[in-house]
C-alpha positions as CSV (number, residue, x, y, z in Angstrom):
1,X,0.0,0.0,0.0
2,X,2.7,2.5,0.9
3,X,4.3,1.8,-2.9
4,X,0.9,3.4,-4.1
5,X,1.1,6.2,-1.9
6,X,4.5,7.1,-2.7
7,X,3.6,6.5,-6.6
8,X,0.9,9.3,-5.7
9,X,2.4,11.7,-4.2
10,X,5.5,11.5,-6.4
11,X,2.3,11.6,-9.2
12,X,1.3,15.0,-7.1
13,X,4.4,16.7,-6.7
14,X,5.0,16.3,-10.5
15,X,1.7,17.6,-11.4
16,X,2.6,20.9,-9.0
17,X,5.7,21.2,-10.6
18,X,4.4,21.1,-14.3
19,X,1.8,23.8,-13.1
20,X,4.4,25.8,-11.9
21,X,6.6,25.8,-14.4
22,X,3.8,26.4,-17.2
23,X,2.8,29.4,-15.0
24,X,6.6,30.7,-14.6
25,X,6.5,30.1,-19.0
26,X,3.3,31.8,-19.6
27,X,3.8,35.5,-17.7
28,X,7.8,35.0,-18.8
29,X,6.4,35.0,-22.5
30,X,3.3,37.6,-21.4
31,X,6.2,40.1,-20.7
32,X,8.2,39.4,-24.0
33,X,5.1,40.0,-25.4
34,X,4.8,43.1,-23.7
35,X,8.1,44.8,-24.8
36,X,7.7,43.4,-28.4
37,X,4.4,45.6,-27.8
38,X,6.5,48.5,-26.2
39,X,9.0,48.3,-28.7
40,X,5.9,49.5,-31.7
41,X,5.0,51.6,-29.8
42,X,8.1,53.5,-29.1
43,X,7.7,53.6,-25.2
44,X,10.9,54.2,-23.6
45,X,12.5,51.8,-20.8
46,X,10.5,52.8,-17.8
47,X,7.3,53.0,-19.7
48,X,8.4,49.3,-21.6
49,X,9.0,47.7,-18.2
50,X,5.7,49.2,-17.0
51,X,3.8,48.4,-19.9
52,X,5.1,44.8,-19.9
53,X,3.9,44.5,-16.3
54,X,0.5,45.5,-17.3
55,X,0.5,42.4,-20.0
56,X,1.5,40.3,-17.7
57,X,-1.3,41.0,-15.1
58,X,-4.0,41.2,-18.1
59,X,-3.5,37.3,-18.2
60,X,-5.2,37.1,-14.7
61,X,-8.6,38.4,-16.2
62,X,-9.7,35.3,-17.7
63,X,-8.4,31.5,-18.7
64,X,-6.1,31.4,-22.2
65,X,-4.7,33.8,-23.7
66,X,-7.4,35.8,-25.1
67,X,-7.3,38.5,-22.7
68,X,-3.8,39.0,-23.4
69,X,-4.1,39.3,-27.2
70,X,-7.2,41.7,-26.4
71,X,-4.8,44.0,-24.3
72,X,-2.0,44.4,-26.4
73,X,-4.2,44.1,-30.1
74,X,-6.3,47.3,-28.6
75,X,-3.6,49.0,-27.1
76,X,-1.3,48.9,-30.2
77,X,-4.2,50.2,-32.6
78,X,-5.0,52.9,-30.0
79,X,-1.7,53.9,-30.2
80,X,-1.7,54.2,-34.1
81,X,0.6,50.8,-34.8
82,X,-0.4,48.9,-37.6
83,X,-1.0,45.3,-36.6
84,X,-3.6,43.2,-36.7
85,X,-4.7,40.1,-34.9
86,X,-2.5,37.2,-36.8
87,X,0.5,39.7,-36.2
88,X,0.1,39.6,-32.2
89,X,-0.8,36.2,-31.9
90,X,2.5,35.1,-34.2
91,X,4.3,37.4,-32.1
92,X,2.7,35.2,-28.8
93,X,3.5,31.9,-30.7
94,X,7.5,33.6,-30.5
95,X,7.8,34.7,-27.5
96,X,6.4,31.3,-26.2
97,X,8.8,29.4,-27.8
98,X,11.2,32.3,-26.5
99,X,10.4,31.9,-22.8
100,X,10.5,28.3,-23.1
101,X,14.0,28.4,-24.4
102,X,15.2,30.8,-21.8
103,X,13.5,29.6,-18.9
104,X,15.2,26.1,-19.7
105,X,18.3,27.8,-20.2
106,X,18.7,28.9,-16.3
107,X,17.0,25.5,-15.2
């Protein structure tokens, strides 16, 4: 009985740790996003960092990524950039792929 238990828990702590580290990707590649964003915008480094802290908190609003696209997408075409939908979610595909590769990198 204890070999199922441990098989569990061990089952458990692997789940947690997959959840952590698919959080720890997700608002990594929320703030690439964010100064990709910055970046079309022109903001300058304070405003970037800002403004790439705002992205990553717009991912708390709802499950996926949809809020995220909606933030950036809206606060690009206020700002006058010319981008549309596929542009920002191409650039959310690359910065996945990005903050996959760097957050392996240090681990």
């Amino acid at each position: 009985m204890t070999d199922f238990k441990d098989r569990e828990r061990a089952e458990e702590a692997k789940y947690a740790m997959d959840e952590e580290t698919a959080f720890k990707v997700a608002a990594r590649r929320n703030k690439l996003l964010g100064h990709w964003a910055a970046e079309k915008m022109g903001l300058n480094d304070e405003e970037t960092k800002s403004y790439a802290t705002a992205v990553v908190q717009a991912d708390f609003e709802e499950a996926g990524d949809e809020d995220v696209i909606r933030k950036v997408l809206g606060d690009l075409t206020t700002a006058g950039v010319d981008v549309d939908e596929a542009a920002v979610r191409a650039a959310l595909a690359d910065m996945t792929i990005e903050a996959k590769r760097q957050f392996m990198s240090e681990n």
